[in-house]
N, C-alpha and C positions, 0 to 999 in steps of 0.2 A: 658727896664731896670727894674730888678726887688731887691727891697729895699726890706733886713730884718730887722729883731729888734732881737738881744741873750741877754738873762737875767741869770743871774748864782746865784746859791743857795747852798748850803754848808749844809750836814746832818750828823748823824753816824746813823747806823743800825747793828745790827746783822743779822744775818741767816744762815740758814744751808740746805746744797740741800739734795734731800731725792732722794736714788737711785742712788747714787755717790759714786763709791769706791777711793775717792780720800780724802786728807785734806778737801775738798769741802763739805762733806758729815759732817761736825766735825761744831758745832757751833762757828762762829767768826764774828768778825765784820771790817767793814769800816769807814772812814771818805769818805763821797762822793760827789764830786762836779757836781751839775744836772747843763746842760745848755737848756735853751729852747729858741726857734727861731720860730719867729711870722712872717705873711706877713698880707696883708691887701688887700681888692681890691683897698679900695681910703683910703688917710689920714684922719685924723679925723679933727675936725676943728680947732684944735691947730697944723693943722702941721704933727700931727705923726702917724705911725701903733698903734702904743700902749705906754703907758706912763711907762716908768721904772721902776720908783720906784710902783707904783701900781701894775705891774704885779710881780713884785719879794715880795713885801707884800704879795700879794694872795698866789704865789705860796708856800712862806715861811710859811705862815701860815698854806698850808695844812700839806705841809713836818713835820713842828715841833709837830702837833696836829697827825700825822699819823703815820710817818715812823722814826723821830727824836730819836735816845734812844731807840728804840724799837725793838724788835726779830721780822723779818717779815718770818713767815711759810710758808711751804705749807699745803692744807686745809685738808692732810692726816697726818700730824704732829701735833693735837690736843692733843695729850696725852703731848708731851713734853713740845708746851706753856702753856698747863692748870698747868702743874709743874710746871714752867718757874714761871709764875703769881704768883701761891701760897706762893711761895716761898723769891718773890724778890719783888711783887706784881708789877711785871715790865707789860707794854703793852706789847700786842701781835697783831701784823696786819697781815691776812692769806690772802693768796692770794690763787686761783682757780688752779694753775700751780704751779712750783716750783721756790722760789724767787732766781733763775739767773739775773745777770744784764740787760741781753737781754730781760727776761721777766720784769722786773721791769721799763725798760725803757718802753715797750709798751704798759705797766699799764696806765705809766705817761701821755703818747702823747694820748692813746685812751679811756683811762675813768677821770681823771683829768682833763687833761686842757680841752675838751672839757664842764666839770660842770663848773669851774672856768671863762671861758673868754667865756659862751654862748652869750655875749650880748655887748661885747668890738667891734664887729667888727673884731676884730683880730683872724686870726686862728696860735695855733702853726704847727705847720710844722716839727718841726724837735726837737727830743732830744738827748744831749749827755752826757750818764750818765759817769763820770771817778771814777773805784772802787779803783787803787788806782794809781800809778804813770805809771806803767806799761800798764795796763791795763783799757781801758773802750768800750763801747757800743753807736752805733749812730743808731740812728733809725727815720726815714722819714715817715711825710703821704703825 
């Protein structure tokens, strides 16, 4: 039998894909609901894979300090966040790729949580990012 743990966290972002002749391509934003899903080899000694409220503070805390209100680029869209900033003096978080949900979800599961939860015990396992009603992104390690 294999027990998990989902923890959900709630953000907004903007962004805009680069190389997309669609809306996509047009700067906007989300409200987004991240879920991430933990397993463990053994409980810890209270009982659990991971403590709830603890991992949705971590996570919450990166989200708010990172991605929260923020324009997330791609790292060839420097001109327009460097405007963005001056401007609005808003954050800017670039990412390597172009920020799709698909990429943004595999940010999360493979650079995130693995700094967040190095020493929990707990591995995430699984993210599901929902961009908005319609539409969202699951992604597995």
């Amino acid at each position: 039998m294999k027990t998990t743990v989902t923890v959900s966290v709630n953000f907004s972002g903007a962004h805009r894909l680069v190389g997309v002749n669609s809306v996509c391509g047009n700067l906007h934003g989300y409200f987004y609901c991240a879920e991430f899903t933990f397993i463990a080899d053994k409980l810890n000694k209270t009982g659990m894979i991971i403590e709830f409220e603890s991992a949705k503070q971590k996570l919450k805390k990166w989200l708010d300090e990172n991605w929260d209100h923020t324009v997330i680029l791609h790292k060839s869209d420097k001109k327009l966040g460097e405007a963005i900033a001056k401007i609005t003096g808003q954050k800017i978080f670039y990412l390597d790729v172009n920020p799709t949900t698909e990429n943004k979800a595999e940010y999360l599961i493979k650079t995130v949580c693995p700094k967040l939860f190095k020493t929990s015990g707990a591995k995430c396992v699984k993210v599901h990012l929902q961009e908005t009603p319609e539409n969202s992104v699951s992604i597995e390690h």
